[in-house]
DOVEXTI-750454 format. One line per 3 residues: their letters; for each residue x negated, y negated, z of C-alpha. Coordinates in steps of 0.25 Angstrom, whole numbers. Example, Ala and Ser with C-alpha at 12.3 -4.5 7.8 and 13.67 -1.06 7.14 Angstrom:
// DOVEXTI-750454
AS> -49,18,31; -55,4,29
END
This chain:
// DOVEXTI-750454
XXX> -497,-64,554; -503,-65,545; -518,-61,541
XXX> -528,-58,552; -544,-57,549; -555,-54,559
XXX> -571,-50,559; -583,-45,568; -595,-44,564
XXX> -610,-51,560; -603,-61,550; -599,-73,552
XXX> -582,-71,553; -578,-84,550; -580,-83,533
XXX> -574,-68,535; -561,-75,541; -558,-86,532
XXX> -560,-77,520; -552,-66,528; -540,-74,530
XXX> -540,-81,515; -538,-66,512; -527,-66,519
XXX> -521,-78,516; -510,-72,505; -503,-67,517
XXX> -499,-79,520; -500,-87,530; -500,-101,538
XXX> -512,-105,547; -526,-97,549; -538,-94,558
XXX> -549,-89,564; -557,-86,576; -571,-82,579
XXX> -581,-79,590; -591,-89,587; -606,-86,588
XXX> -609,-92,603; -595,-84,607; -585,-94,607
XXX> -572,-91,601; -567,-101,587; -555,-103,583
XXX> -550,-110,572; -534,-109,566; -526,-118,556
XXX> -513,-119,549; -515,-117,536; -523,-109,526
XXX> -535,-104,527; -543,-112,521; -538,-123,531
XXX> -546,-113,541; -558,-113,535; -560,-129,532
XXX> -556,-129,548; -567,-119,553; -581,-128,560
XXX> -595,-123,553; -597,-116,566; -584,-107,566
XXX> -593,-94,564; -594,-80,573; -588,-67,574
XXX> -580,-59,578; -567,-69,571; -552,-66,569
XXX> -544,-74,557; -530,-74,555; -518,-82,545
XXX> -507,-83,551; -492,-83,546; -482,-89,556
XXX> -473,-81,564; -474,-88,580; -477,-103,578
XXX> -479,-111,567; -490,-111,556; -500,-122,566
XXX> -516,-121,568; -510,-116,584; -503,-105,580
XXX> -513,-99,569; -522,-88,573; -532,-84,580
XXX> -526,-87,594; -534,-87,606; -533,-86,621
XXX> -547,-87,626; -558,-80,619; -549,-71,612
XXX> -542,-75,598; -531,-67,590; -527,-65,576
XXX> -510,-60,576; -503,-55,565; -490,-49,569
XXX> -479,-54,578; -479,-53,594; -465,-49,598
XXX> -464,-54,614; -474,-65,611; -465,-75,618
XXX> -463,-66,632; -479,-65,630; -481,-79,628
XXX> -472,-83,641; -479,-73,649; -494,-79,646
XXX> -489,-93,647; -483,-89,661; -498,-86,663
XXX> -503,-98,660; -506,-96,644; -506,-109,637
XXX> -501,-105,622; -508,-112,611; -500,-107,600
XXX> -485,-104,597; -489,-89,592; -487,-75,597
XXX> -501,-71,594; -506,-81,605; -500,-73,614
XXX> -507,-61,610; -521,-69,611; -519,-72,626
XXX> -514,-59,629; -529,-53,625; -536,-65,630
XXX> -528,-63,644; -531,-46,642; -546,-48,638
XXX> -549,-58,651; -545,-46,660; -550,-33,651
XXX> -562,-38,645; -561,-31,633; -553,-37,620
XXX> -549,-22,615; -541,-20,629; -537,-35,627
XXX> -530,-34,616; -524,-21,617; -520,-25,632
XXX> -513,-37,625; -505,-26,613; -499,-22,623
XXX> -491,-32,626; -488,-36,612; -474,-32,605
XXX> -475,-35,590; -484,-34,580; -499,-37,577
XXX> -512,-36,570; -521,-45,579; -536,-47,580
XXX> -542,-52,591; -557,-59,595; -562,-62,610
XXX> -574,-72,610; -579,-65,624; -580,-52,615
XXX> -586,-56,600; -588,-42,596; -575,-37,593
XXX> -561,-41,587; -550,-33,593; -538,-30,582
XXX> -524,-23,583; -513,-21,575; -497,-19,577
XXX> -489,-20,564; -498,-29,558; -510,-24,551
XXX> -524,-24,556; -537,-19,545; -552,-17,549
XXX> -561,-19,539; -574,-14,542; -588,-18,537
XXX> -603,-17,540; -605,-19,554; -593,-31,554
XXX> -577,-30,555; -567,-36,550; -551,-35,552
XXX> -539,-40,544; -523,-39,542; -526,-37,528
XXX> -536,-30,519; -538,-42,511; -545,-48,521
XXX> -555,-37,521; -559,-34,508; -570,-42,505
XXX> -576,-38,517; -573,-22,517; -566,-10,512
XXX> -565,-1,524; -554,-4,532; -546,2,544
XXX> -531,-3,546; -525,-3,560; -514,2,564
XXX> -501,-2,572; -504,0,587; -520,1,584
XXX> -531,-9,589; -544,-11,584; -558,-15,591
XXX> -567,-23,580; -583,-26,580; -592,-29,570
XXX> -598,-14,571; -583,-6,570; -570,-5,576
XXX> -561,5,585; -548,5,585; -537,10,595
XXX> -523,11,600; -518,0,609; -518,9,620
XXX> -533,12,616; -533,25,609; -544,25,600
XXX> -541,28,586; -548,33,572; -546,22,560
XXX> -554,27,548; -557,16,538; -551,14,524
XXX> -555,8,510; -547,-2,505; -550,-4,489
XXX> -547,-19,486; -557,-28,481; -558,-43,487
XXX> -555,-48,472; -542,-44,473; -539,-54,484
XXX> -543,-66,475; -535,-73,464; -543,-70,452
XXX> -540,-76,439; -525,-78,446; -519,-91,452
XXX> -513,-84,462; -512,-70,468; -500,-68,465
XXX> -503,-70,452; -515,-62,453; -505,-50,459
XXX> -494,-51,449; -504,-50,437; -511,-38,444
XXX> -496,-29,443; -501,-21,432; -515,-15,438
XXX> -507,-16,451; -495,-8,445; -506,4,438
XXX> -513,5,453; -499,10,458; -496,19,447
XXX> -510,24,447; -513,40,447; -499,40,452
XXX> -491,44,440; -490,58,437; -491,61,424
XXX> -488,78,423; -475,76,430; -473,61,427
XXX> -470,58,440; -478,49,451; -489,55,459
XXX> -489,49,474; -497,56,482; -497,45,496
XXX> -481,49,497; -484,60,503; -471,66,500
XXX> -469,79,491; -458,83,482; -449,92,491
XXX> -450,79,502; -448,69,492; -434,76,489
XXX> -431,77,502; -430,63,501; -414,58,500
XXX> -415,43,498; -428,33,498; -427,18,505
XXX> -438,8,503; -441,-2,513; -451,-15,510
XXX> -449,-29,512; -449,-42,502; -455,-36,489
XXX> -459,-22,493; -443,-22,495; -440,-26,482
XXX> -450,-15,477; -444,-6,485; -429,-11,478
XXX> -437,-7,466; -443,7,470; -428,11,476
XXX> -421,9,466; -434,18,456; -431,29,466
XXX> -416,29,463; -418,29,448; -429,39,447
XXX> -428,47,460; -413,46,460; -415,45,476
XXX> -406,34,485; -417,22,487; -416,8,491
XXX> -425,-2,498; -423,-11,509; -430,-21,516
XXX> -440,-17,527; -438,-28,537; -422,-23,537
XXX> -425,-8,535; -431,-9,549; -423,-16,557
XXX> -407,-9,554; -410,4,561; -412,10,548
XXX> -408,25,545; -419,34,544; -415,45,535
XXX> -424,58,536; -421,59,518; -426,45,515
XXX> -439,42,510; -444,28,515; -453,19,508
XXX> -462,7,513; -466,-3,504; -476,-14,507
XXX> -487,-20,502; -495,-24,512; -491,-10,519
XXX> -489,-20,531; -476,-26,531; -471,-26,545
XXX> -457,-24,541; -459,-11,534; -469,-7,543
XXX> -459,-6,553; -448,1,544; -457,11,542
XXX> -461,14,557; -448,14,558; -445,24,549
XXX> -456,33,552; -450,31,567; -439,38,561
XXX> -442,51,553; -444,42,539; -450,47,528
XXX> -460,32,524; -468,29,512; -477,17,509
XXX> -476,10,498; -489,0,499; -501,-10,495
XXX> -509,-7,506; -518,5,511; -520,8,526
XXX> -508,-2,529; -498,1,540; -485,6,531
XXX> -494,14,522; -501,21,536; -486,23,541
XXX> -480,28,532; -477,44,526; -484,42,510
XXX> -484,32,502; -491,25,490; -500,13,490
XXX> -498,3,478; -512,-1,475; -508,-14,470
XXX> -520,-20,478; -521,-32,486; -508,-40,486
XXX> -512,-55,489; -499,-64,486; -489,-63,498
XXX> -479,-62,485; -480,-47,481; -481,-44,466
XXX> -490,-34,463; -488,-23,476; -473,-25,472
XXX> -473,-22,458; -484,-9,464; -473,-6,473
XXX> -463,-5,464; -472,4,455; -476,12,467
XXX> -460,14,470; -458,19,457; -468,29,458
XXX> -462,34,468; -449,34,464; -455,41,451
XXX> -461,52,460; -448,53,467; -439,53,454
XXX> -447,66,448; -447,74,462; -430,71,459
XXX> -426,71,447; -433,64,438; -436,69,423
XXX> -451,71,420; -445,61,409; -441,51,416
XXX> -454,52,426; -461,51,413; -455,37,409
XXX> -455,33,423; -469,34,424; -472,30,409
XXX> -464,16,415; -474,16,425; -486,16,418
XXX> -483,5,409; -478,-6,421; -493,-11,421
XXX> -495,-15,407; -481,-20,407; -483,-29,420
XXX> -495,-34,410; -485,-37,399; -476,-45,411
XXX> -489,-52,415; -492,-57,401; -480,-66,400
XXX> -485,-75,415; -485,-86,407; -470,-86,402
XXX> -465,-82,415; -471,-93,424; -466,-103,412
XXX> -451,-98,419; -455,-99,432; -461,-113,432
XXX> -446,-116,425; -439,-109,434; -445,-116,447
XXX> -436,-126,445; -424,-120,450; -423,-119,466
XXX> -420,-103,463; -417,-92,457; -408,-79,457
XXX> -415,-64,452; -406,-55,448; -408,-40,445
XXX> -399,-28,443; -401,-14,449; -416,-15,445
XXX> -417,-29,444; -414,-32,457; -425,-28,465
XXX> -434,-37,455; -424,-48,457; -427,-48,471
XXX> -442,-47,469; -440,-58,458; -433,-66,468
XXX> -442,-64,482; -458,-66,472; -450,-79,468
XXX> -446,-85,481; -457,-79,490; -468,-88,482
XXX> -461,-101,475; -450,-103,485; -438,-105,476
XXX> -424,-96,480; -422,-84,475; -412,-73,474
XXX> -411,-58,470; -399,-53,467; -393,-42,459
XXX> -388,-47,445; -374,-40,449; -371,-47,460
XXX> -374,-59,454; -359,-64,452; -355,-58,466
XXX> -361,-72,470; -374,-76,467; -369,-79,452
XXX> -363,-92,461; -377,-100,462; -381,-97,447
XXX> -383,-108,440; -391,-117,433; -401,-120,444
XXX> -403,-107,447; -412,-96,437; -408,-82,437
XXX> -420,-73,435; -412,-60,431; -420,-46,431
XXX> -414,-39,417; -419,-26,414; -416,-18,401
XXX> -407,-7,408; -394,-2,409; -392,-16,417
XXX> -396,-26,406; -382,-30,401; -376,-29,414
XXX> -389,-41,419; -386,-49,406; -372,-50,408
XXX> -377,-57,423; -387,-64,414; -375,-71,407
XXX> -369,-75,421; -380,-81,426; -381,-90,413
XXX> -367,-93,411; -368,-100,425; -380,-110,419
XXX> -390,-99,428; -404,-98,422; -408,-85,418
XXX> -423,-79,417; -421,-64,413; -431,-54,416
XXX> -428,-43,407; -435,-33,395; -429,-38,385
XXX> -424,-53,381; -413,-51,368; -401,-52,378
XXX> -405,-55,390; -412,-69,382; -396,-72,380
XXX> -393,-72,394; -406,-79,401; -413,-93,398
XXX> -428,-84,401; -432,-70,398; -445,-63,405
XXX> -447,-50,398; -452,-40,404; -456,-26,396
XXX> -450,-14,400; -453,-2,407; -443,10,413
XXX> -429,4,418; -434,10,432; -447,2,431
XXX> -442,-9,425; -441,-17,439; -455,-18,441
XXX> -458,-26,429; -447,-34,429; -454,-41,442
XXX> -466,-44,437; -460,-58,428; -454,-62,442
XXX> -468,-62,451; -472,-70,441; -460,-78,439
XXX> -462,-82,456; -476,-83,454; -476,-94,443
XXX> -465,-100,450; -472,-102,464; -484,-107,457
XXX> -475,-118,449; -470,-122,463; -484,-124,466
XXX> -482,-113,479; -493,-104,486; -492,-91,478
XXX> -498,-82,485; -493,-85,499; -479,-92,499
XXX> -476,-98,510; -470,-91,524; -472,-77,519
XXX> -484,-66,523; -490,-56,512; -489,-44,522
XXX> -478,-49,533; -482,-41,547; -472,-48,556
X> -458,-46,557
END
């Protein structure tokens, strides 16, 4: 992986790739390149490591024609190197991979047993002679690429050119996505909408196991084993602006203070004011079904995981349900239970995440009830899945989720809400429920207001080699949240634990070198997570409290954030506001790339 581009058509492709791959560029990403037919039908080449820019300043003045494929690539076989970037080519053909190829290495002795000569230390390499090698005996790309599919184990979202055939791009996906974009009499073809919106709003997604055939005039698309099939195009709403920084130094930045307009898209027209309940129509699930329901299990990965801690415990408290969350990537690996009373739910923001992709094939596999939980229409969990709800945060740029968290969470607490009244929650409590919805946005505003104070801590703060985050109960899940924003983009240790089991161990590395940022909530808790305050700080530890109020929790902690407060229930959601921009201010104080840390991947499609 990681981002793929291509065109056909009239224009010149070479402007439409370089601005097609610096859309995609927050998904992160090591080395980047392009090929193109060239007008006298030669096939060009050109591949760096490095950023995209590093491309462009590479390309000739001639480097021009149609059809083209791009690509930016984030390692898995071989190192970041200009050999190993993408496109790959064998002949006339070239290949853009995102995806992992499971028996390359069988595949790769078998060619070079043939006499291939490898130029690259890459699986998709592999791939590119295969078609080569099939499109020298058939003639035709289409029956090329399908013939070299077949041989494939693992997954893919590929896009392929042949010089000897400059009117088509032949495209397929396997787990990892594929989107046409269609124009006026011209294509185009990505892995992520963001690549495509400047250009068009109808798009049609691929899907797992489907092959596409694309020329400037249209596109037909198939099974592997060549059964045609219907794709009916989509509109997708976003606008180009909202892939550019504005006013913001960063899009992280740009995504942390867009929370609020964020949060009122997720909760618009879905809060039901007769009956005070939440009205969520994509669930597909009616009342007598949702009782039938004895238990509820999240599954998600990095933070929709921690949004799904969140949401599990909301349908506990409200619902009075068992629910709990657990990692994706371990959920579909232990042979799981399946139980036929258990209601599942998906959470991802790109709707791509291979990890929970596959949990919920597997699920569905077996009888499981799923729902989707997700930022983006048309993607591959939100078409597999029973119902769901789409969070409307818009585009997520920074590979460091803020704003499609804080959506999740909401969107978990609207259906916890709608779940609570179906059981036994009072129109009262539904009310105040709902009320403490409604009033999240301006109160993320309030949060927002005090930037300044909170960046004045985190450039303090920074340096310490680390720091714990410690919650209680409700605090937990945003300790953990705290604790992966602040490693994940300025590279300093962290650690979430529960404040209780702090003297069972951790209490040991507690000390003057080491801040504790504690997650205090005004609840039942609060004198119980002082008490742990006064531990912390009777072993020299440095304490930043994030609570509601300061009076005595000031006593106990050297920093106070205050953050305003809302339903105990909801009371999580705020609270994880200061910390994104806690890691935010802190990553920019290191002097780090914000929006795409180092060795991670916005939507991560391999393994």
């Amino acid at each position: 992986m990681c981002g793929i581009v291509a065109y056909a058509g009239p224009r010149d492709a070479v402007p439409i790739m370089l601005e097609g791959l610096a859309r995609l560029e927050y998904r992160g990403y090591d080395s980047a390149g392009i090929a193109v037919v060239g007008r006298s039908g030669d096939l060009r080449v050109r591949k760096v490591k490095g950023r995209v820019a590093r491309l462009a300043d590479d390309l000739p003045a001639r480097f021009k024609g149609s059809p083209a494929i791009g690509h930016t690539r984030w390692a898995t076989h071989g190192e970041p190197s200009d050999a190993n970037a993408h496109p790959h080519v064998s002949g006339s053909v070239a290949v853009v991979h995102n995806g992992i190829i499971e028996n390359a290495d069988e595949l790769r002795a078998k060619l070079a047993g043939d006499g291939v000569e490898f130029a690259s230390a890459t699986d998709t390499e592999v791939l590119a002679h295969l078609i080569a090698r099939a499109a020298d005996d058939a003639g035709d790309l289409e029956g090329a690429v399908r013939r070299a599919l077949t041989s494939l184990v693992g997954t893919y979202g590929i896009a392929v050119i042949d010089a000897r055939r400059p009117e088509r791009i032949v495209v397929a996906r396997n787990g990892s996505p594929v989107v046409l974009g269609i124009g006026e009499r011209e294509m185009f073809v990505a892995s992520d909408l963001s690549a495509l919106v400047r250009y068009t709003r109808q798009v049609v997604h691929l899907d797992d196991g489907e092959l596409a055939t694309v020329e400037a005039g249209g596109f037909r698309t198939s099974t592997l084993d060549a059964r045609a099939t219907a794709k009916s195009p989509s509109v997708i709403d976003w606008e180009p602006g909202q892939y550019d920084t504005g006013s913001y130094d960063h899009f992280l930045q740009k995504e942390i203070h867009e929370q609020p307009s964020a949060v009122r898209r997720a909760l618009s027209g879905r809060l039901d004011t007769r009956f005070h309940t939440a009205h969520l129509g994509g669930l597909e699930l009616d009342a007598r079904q949702a009782r039938e329901f004895r238990r509820v299990k999240i599954i998600g990965c990095g933070s929709a995981y921690y949004a799904g801690l969140m949401g599990a415990q909301l349908i506990e408290e409200l619902a009075r349900v068992p629910a709990g969350a657990e990692p994706a990537s371990e959920f579909r690996y232990r042979n799981p239970v399946v139980e036929h009373d258990t209601l599942y739910i998906a959470v991802s923001q790109s709707g791509e995440t291979y990890d929970t992709l596959a949990a919920v094939q597997e699920l569905r596999r077996k009888g499981g009830r799923v729902l989707g939980v997700v930022n983006a229409v048309g993607s591959a969990i939100a078409r597999e899945c029973d119902g769901g709800v789409y969070l409307h945060a818009g585009p997520e740029i920074s590979v460091a989720s803020t704003k499609a968290f804080t959506s999740t969470a909401v969107v978990l607490a609207l259906i916890a809400l709608h779940l609570g009244r179906i059981h036994d929650l009072s129109p009262a409590d539904g009310r105040r429920i709902a009320d403490g919805l409604r009033a999240l946005p301006e109160q993320i505003e309030e949060i927002l207001a005090h930037e300044d104070h909170i960046a004045a801590l985190a450039r303090d703060l920074v340096r310490h080699p680390g720091m714990f985050f410690i919650g209680r109960v409700r605090g937990y899940p945003v300790a953990r949240e705290g604790a992966q924003k602040l490693k994940e983009i300025s590279y300093l240790h962290a650690e979430a634990y529960q404040a209780s089991e702090l003297k069972h161990g951790p209490l040991a590395l507690v000390g003057p070198e080491l801040p504790t940022v504690a997650v205090v909530p005004d609840d039942e808790l609060f004198d119980k997570n002082v008490s742990t305050l006064g531990q912390v700080r009777a072993r020299h530890g440095r304490v930043l409290a994030v609570a509601h109020r300061a009076g005595a929790v000031a006593e106990n902690a050297d920093d106070v954030i205050v953050v305003p407060k809302n339903q105990p229930e909801l009371d999580p959601i705020l609270l994880t506001i200061p910390l994104q921009i806690l890691a935010y201010h802190a990553a920019v104080e290191l002097g780090h790339d914000v929006d795409k840390p180092r060795n991670l991947a916005k939507s991560v499609t391999v393994e």
